[in-house]
C-alpha positions in Angstrom: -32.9 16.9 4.3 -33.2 19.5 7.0 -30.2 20.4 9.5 -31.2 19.5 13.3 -30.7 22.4 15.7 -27.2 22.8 15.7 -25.4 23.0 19.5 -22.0 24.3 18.4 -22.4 26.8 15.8 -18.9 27.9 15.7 -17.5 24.4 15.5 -20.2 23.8 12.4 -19.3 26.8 10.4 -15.4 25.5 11.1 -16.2 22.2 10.1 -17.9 23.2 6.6 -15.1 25.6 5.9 -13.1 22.7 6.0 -15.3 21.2 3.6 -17.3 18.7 5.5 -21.1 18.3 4.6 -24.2 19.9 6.3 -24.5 16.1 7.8 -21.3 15.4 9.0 -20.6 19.1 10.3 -24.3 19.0 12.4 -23.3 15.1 13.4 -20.1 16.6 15.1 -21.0 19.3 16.3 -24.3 18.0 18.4 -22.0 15.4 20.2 -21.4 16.2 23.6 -17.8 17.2 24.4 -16.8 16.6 20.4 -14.2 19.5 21.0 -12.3 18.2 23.9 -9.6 15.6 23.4 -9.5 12.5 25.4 -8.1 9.6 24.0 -8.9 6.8 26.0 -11.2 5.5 23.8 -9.9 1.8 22.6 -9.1 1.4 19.3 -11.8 0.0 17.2 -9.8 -3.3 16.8 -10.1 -3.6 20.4 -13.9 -3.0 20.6 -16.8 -5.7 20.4 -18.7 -5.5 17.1 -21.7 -5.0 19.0 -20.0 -1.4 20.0 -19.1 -1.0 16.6 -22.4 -1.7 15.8 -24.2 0.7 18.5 -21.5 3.7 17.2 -22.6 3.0 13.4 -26.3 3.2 14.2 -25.8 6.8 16.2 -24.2 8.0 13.5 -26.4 6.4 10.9 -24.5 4.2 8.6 -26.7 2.5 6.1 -26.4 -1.5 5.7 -24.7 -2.3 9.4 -27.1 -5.0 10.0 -25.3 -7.0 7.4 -21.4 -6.1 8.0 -18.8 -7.8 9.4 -17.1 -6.1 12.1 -13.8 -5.2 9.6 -16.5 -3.5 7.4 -18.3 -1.4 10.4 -15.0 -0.7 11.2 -14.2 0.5 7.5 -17.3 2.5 7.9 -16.9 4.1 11.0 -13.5 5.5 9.7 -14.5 6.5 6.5 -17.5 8.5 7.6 
């Protein structure tokens, strides 16, 4: 699979020095403001499974149609 354009080159090349995939790296580093800290996102337990559900099809996690909102959850933590 080819890598998209990447927007933050210096946060990729950090990210797969740490180890992450080509995916994963390109994911984070494409989303807007993924360097800044904020924290006032809810936790996921606090979120609808419909948001859960929109966050895992951004990011592309396969079979979300058919999970529960623990297992989107599971996913969205373990991608």
């Amino acid at each position: 699979m080819d890598i998209p354009s990447i927007k933050n080159d210096e946060q990729y090349e950090a990210l797969r020095d740490k180890g992450y995939s080509k995916q994963k790296a390109a994911r984070i580093a494409n989303t807007p403001d993924s360097g800044k800290k904020g924290g006032k996102a809810k936790p996921y337990e606090k979120r609808t499974k419909a948001n859960l559900y929109e966050q895992a099809k951004e990011i592309g996690i396969k079979g979300r149609s058919k999970m529960t909102k623990s297992e989107l959850i599971y996913a969205l933590r373990n991608n």
